[in-house]
C-alpha positions as CSV (number, residue, x, y, z in Angstrom):
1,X,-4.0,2.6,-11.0
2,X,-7.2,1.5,-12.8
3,X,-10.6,2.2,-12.1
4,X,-13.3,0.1,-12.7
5,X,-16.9,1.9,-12.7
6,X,-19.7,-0.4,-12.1
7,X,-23.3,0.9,-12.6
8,X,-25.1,-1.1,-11.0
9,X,-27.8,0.1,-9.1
10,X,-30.2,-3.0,-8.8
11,X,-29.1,-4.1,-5.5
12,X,-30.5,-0.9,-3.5
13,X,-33.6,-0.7,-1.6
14,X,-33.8,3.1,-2.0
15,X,-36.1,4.7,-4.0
16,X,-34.2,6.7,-6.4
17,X,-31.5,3.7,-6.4
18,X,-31.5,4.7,-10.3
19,X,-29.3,7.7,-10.0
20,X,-26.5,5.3,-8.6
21,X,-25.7,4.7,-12.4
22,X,-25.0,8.7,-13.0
23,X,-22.9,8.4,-9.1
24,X,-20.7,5.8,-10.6
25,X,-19.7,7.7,-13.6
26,X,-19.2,11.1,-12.0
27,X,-16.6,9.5,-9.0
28,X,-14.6,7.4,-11.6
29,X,-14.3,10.8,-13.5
30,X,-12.8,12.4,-10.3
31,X,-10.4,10.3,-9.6
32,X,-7.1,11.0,-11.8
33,X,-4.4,9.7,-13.2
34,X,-6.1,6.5,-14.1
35,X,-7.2,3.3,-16.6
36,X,-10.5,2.9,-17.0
37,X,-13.1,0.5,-17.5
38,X,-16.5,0.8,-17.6
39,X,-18.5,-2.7,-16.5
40,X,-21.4,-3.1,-18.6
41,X,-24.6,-4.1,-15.7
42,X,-26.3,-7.1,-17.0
43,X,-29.5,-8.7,-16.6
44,X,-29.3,-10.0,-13.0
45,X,-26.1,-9.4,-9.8
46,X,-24.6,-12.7,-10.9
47,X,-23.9,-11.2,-14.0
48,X,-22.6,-8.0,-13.5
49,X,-20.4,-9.9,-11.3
50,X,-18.7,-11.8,-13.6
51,X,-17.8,-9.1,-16.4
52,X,-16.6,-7.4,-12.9
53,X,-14.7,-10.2,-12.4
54,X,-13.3,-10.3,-15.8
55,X,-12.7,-6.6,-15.6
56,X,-10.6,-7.2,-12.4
57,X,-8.5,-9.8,-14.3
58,X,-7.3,-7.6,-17.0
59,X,-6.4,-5.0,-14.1
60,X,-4.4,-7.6,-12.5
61,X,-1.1,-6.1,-10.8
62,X,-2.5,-2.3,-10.4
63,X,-3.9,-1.0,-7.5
64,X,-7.7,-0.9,-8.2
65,X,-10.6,1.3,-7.4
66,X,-14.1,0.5,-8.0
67,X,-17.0,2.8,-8.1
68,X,-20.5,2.2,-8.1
69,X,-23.3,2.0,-8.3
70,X,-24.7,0.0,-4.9
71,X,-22.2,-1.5,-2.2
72,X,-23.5,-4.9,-4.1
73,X,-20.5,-3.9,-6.3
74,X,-18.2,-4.9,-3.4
75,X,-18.7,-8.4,-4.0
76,X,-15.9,-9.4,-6.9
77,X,-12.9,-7.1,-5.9
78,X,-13.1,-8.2,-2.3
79,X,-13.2,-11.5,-3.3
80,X,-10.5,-11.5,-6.0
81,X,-8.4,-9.4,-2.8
82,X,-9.0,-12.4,-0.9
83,X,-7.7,-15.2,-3.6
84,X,-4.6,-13.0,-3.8
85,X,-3.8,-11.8,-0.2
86,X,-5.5,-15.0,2.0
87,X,-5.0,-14.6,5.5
88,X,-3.0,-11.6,5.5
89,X,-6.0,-9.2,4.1
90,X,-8.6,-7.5,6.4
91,X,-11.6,-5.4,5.1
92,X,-12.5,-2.1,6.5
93,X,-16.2,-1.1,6.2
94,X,-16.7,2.2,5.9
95,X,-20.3,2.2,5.8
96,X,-23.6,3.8,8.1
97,X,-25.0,0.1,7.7
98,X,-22.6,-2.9,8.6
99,X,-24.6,-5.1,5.2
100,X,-24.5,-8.2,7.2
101,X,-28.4,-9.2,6.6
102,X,-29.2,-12.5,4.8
103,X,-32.0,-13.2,2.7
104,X,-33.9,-14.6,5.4
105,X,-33.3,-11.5,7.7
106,X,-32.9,-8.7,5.6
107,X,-36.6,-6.3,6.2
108,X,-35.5,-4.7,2.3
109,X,-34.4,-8.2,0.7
110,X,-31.7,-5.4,-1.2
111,X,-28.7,-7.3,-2.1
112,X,-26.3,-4.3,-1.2
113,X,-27.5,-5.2,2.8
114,X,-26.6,-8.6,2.1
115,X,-22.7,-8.3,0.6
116,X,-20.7,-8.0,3.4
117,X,-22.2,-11.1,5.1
118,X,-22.7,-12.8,1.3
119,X,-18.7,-11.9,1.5
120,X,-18.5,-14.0,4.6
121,X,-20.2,-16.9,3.5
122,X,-23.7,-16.5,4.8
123,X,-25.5,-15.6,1.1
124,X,-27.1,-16.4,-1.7
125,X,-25.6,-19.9,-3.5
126,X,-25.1,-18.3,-7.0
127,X,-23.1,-15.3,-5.2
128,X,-21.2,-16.3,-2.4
129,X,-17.5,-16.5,-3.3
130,X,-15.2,-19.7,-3.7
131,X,-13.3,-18.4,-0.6
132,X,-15.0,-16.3,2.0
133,X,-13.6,-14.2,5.1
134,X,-13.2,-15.1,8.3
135,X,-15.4,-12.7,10.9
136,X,-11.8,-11.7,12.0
137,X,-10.8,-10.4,8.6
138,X,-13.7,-8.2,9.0
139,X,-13.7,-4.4,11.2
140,X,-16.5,-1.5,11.2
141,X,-16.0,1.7,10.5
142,X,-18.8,4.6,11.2
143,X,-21.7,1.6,11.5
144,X,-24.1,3.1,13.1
145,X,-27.5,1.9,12.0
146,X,-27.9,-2.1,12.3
147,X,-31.1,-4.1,12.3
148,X,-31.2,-6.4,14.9
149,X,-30.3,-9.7,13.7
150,X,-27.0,-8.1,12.2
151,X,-26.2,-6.5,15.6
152,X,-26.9,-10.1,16.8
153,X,-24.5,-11.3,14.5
154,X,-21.5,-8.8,15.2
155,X,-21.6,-10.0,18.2
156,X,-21.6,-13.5,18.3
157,X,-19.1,-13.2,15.4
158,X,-17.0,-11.2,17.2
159,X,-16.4,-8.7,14.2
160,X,-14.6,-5.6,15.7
161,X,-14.5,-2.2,15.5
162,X,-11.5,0.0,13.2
163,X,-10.2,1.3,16.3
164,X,-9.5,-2.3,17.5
165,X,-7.3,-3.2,14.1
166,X,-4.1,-4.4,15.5
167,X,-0.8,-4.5,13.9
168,X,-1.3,-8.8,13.1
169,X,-3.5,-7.1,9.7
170,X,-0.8,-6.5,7.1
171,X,-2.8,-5.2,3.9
172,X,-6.1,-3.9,4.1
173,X,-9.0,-3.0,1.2
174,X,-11.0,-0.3,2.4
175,X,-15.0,0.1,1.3
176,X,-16.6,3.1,2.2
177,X,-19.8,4.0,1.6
178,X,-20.8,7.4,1.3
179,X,-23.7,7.3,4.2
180,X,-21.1,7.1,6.3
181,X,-20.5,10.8,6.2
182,X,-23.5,12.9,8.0
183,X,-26.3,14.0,6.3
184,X,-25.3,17.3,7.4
185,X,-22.5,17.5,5.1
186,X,-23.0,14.8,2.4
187,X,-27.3,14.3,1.6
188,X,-26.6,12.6,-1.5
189,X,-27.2,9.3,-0.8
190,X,-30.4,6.7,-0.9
191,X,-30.3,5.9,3.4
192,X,-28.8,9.0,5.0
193,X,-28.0,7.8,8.4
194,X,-27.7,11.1,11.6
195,X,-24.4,11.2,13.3
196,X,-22.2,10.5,10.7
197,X,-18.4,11.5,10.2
198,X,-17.1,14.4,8.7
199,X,-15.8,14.5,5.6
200,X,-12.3,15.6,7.5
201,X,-12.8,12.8,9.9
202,X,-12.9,10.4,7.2
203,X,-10.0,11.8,5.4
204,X,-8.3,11.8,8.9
205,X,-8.9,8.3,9.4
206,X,-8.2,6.7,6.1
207,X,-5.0,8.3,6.4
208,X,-4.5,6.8,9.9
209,X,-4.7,3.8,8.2
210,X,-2.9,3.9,5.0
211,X,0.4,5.3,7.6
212,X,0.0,1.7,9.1
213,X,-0.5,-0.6,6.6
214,X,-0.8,-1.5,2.8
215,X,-4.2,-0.5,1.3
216,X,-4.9,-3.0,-1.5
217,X,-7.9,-2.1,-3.1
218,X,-10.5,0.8,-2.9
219,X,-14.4,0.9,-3.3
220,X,-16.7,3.8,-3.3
221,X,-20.1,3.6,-3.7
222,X,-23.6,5.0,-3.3
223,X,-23.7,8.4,-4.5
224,X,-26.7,9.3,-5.4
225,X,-26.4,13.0,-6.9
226,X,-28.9,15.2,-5.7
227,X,-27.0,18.2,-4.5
228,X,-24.8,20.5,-6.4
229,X,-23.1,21.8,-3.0
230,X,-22.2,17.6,-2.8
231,X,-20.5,17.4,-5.8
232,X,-18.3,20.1,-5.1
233,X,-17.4,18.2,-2.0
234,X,-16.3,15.1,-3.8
235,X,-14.2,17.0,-6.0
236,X,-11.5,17.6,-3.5
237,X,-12.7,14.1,-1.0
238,X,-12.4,11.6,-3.5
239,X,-8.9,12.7,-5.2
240,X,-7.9,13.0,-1.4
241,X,-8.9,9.5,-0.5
242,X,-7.8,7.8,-3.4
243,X,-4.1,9.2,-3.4
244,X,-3.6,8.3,0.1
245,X,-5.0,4.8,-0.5
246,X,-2.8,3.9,-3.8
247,X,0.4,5.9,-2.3
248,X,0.3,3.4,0.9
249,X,2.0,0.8,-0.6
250,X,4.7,3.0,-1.7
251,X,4.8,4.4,2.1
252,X,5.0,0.8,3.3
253,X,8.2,0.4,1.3
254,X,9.7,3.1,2.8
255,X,8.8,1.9,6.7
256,X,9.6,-1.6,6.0
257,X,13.2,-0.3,4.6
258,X,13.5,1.5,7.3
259,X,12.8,-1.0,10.0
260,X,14.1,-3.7,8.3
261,X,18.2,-1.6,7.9
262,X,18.0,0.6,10.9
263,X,19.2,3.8,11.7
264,X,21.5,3.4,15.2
265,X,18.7,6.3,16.6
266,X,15.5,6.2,15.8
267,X,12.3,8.8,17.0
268,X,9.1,9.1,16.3
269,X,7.5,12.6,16.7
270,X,3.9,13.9,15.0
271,X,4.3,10.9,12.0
272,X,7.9,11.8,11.2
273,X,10.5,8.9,11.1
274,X,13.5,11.1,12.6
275,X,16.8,9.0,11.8
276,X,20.9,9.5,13.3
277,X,23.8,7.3,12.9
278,X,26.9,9.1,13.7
279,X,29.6,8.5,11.6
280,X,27.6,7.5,8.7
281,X,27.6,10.2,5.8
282,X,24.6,8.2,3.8
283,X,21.5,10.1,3.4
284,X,19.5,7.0,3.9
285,X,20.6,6.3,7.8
286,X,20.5,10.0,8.8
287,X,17.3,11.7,7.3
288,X,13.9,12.1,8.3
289,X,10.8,11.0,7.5
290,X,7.5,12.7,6.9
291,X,4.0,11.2,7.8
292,X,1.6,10.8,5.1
293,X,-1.3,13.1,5.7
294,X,-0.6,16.9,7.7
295,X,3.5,16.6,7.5
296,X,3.5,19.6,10.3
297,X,6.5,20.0,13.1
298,X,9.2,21.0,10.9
299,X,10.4,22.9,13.5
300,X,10.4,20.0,16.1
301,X,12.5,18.0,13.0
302,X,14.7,20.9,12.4
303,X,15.8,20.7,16.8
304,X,16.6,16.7,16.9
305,X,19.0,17.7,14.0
306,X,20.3,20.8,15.5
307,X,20.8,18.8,19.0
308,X,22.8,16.3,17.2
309,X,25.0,18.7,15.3
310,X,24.1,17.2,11.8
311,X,22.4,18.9,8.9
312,X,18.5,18.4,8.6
313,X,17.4,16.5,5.3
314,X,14.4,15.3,4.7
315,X,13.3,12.2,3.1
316,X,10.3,13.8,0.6
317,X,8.6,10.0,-0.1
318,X,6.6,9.7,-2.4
319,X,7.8,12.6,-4.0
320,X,4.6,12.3,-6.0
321,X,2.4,12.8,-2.9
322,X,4.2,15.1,-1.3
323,X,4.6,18.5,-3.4
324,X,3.3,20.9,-0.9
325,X,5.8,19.3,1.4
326,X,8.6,19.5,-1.1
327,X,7.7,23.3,-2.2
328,X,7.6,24.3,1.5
329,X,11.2,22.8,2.2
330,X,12.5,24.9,-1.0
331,X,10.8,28.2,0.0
332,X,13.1,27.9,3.3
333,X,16.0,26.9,1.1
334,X,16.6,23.5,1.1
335,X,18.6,22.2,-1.9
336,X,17.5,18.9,-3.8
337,X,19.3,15.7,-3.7
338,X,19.6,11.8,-3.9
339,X,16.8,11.5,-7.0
340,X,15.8,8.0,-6.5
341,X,13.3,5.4,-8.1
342,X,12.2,3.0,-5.7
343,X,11.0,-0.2,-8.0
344,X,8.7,-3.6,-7.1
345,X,8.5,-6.7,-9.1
346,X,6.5,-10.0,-8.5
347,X,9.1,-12.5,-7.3
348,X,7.7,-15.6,-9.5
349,X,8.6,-12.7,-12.6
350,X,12.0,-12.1,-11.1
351,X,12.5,-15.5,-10.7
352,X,11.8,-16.1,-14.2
353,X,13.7,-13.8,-15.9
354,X,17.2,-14.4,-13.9
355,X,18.3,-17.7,-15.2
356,X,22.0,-18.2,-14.8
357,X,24.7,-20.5,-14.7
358,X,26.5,-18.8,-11.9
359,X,27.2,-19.8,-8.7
360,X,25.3,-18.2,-5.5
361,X,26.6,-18.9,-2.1
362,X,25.2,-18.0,0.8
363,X,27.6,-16.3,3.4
364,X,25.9,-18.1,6.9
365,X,28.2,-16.5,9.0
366,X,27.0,-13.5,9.9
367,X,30.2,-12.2,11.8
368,X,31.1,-12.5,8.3
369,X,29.2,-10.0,6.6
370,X,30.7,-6.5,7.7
371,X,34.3,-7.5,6.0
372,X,32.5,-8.1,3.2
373,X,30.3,-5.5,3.1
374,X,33.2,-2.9,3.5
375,X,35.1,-5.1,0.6
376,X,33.1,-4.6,-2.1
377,X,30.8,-1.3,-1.2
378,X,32.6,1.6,-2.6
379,X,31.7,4.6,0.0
380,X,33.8,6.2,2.2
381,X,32.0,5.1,5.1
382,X,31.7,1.4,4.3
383,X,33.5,0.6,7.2
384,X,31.4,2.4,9.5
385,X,28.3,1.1,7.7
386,X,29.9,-1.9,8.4
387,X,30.3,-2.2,12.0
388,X,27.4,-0.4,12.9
389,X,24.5,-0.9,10.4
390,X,24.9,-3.9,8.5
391,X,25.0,-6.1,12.7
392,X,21.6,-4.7,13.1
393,X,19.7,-6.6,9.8
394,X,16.6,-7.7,10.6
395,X,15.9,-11.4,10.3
396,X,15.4,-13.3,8.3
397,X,17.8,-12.1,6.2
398,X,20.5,-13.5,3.4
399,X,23.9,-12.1,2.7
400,X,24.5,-13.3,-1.3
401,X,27.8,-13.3,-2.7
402,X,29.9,-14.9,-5.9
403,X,33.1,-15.3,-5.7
404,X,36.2,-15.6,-8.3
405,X,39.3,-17.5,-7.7
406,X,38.6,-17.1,-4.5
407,X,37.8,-13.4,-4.1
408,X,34.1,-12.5,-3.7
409,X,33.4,-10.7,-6.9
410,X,29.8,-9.5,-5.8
411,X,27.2,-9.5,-3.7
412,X,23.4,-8.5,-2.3
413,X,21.5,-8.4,0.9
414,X,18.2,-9.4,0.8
415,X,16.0,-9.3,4.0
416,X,12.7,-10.2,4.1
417,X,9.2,-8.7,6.0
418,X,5.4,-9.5,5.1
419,X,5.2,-11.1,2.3
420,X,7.8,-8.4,0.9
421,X,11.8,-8.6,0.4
422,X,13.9,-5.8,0.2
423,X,17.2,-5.8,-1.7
424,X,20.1,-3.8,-0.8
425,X,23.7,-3.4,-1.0
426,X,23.8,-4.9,-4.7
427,X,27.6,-4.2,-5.9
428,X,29.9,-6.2,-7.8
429,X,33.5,-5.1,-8.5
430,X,34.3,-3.2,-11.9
431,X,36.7,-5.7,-13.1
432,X,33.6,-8.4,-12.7
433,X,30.9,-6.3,-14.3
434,X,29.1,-7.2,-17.6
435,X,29.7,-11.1,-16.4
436,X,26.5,-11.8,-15.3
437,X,26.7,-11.6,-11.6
438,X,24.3,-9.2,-10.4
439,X,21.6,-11.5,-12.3
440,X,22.5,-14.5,-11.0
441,X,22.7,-12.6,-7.3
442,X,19.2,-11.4,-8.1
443,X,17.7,-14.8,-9.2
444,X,19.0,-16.2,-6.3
445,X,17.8,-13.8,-4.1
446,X,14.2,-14.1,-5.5
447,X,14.3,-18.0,-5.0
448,X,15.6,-17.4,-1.1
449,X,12.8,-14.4,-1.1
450,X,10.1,-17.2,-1.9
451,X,10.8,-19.2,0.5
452,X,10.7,-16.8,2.7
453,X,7.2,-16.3,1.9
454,X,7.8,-12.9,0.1
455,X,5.8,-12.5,-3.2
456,X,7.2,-9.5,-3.9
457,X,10.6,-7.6,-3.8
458,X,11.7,-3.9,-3.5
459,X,14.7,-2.2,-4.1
460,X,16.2,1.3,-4.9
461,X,18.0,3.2,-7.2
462,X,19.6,6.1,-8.2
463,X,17.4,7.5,-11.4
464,X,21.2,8.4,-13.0
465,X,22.1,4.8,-12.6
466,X,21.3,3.6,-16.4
467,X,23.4,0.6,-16.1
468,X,21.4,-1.1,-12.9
469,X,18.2,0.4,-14.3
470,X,18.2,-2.0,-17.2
471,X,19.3,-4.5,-15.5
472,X,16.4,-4.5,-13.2
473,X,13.9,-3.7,-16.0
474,X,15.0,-6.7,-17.8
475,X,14.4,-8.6,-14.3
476,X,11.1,-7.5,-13.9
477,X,10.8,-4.0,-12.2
478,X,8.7,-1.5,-12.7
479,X,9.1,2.0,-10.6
480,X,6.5,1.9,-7.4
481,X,7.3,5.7,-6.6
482,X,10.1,8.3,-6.8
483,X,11.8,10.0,-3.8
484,X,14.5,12.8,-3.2
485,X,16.8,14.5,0.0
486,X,16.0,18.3,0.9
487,X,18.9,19.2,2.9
488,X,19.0,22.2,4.6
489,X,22.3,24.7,3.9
């Protein structure tokens, strides 16, 4: 994670806009865990923009936050979300002001009342981005204060609210504005809007969000400090806000995995992912799942289990976010188990770096795939897995092998989702290893994940596993998140 502070305050109307410079500086320094780069504000907004564009650039593949300074800030990592995610991105605006005015409407002529629209293409020449969004890319979150020819404009436009944000958006950056929390609780701020959310509320809701779909990018901006009583709000708001955004990639992962290699039974209750397949001993196809945000209803979890006559484990992803979970679970004796790394890589990288001279084929028969399977996977319930899992793949979806005089030698399933693939099942026989066919199964896998439209693959594995572990770091991979099994004696 990297975040990239941006003073600037020179796009505010409000009178004290100049404290914006000390706002920026105190939220980057709450936010933890992180790379940091400070933008140096220049003479004019086109400026700034730039180094924040050339700060962006040297961020490139981390998820980025950036603080300001005005919600004129917003400009660059929007757009450089845009050039990366096209069609597939959708902003949320957190914000009491929906900063859809144009020069020739705004009554302030304040650039950060202009950005969103600037954003969409309506804006001034020297600012307006080389791709702009479509109104559709565009929902409002706790708008509440718009001058009349934006309110003229959302509607002609068509721009929608958040609680309209259908399941067609697949990653999301989320700006949010601290106006948009009532005066009441948060007053630092240049144009305090009444009726605001609560600070829970917005917590509540960005976690809504990030258990739905990717969050790309982050901005947070306009704090004006003027309260001690705020600060000490901000303290525990922004950490809060800014773990659940970067951790909903990882949680995305672990739904698409989910959805994409089913469990036979499958219920939702409260958030948690609760997951049976009799006859199956893996941890992966009978476990459940806990929501992101308030992971309550253990009890609820702990009867589809007992109703089934099958021990309760629960998948703690990301371990990293949730500790309190995992600390709960031990208190009431659950053991540890399955330490996993789940990793990510760039396709193009993977691609790359898997140059072989081995022959991929491509098994097109699906009835095919469960003899396979159970040939080559090494568990005692591969036959069960088999006939009972592997049938229910989601498409698209490519069953890779390589064979040896005339024996399949290895092989990996690779199914893709979103602009994602996820790789499973990689095994090659013991007699075959150190040959050079899990690379070749990987490169070829990549190549069919392009064309897929996938820019980027998953995969998991054990953290004892040395041998695949440098195989996949030489491919490419980095580790996205961790996650364990608590099972319940």
């Amino acid at each position: 994670m990297t975040v990239i502070e941006v003073p600037q305050w020179q796009g505010s109307g409000s009178a004290t806009a100049v404290r914006l410079a000390e706002g920026a500086a105190l939220l980057s320094a709450l936010i933890p865990d992180a790379q940091r780069a400070r933008v140096q504000v220049a003479g004019t907004l086109e400026e700034t923009a730039e180094r924040t564009r050339t700060a962006l650039e040297r961020a490139r593949d981390r998820f980025v936050i950036t603080v300001g300074g005005d919600c004129g800030v917003e400009l660059e990592p929007i757009a450089a979300a845009l050039r990366r995610y096209g069609e597939r991105l959708t902003v949320v605006w957190f914000d009491a002001h929906a900063d859809l005015n144009t020069p020739s409407s705004s009554p302030s002529g304040a650039f950060h009342g202009m950005v969103l629209r600037t954003l969409l293409g309506d804006g001034l020449p020297d600012l307006v981005p080389d791709r702009v969004l479509r109104p559709e890319q565009v929902v409002l979150a706790g708008v509440r204060a718009l001058d009349p020819a934006e309110s003229d404009f959302v509607r002609a436009a068509g721009i929608a609210d958040v609680s309209a944000l259908g399941e067609s958006a697949t990653v999301l950056y989320i700006h949010i504005d601290l106006d948009v929390l009532d005066p009441g609780s948060f007053g630092s701020v240049g144009t305090p809007e009444p009726a605001g959310l609560l600070p829970g509320e917005l917590v509540d809701q960005v976690a809504a969000l990030a258990e739905r779909f990717e969050i790309v990018g982050l901005g947070l901006t306009e704090y004006e400090p003027a309260r001690p009583e705020d600060h000490d709000l901000l303290t525990t708001l922004v950490p809060r806000l800014a773990g659940l955004c970067r951790i909903s990639g990882a949680r995305q992962v672990e739904r698409r995995a989910a959805r994409v290699w089913p469990a036979s039974n499958v219920e939702e209750h409260e958030g948690w992912l609760l997951r049976h397949t009799p006859g199956v001993k893996r941890k992966r196809w009978n476990s459940a799942l806990p929501p992101l945000h308030r992971a309550t209803g253990v009890e609820r979890v702990e009867e589809f289990y007992r109703e089934r006559e099958t021990p309760l484990r629960v998948h703690v992803s990301p371990a990293e976010h949730h500790r309190d979970l995992d600390a709960f679970l031990a208190a009431r004796g659950y053991r540890i188990e399955g330490e996993t790394s789940v990793l990510t890589a760039s396709t193009g990288e993977v691609i790359a770096a898997t140059a072989s001279a081995v022959t991929v084929e491509t098994v097109t028969d699906r009835d095919d795939w469960p003899k396979i399977f159970t040939d080559l996977d090494d568990h005692l319930d591969s036959a069960v897995v088999g006939g009972a899992v592997l049938p229910h793949t989601a498409e698209p979806a490519a069953l890779l092998t390589v064979s040896d005089g005339g024996r399949v030698a290895g092989m990996g399933l690779f199914v893709a989702d979103e602009g994602w693939a996820g790789i499973f099942s990689m095994a090659t026989r013991p007699e075959h290893r150190r040959r050079g066919i899990a690379t070749a199964l990987l490169g070829a896998g990549a190549r069919w994940a392009a064309e897929q439209g996938a820019d980027r693959l998953y995969l998991q594995v054990e953290q004892d596993n040395k041998t695949a572990r440098r195989l996949y770091d030489r491919a490419g991979f980095t580790c996205s998140h961790t996650y364990h099994y608590r099972t319940r004696p």
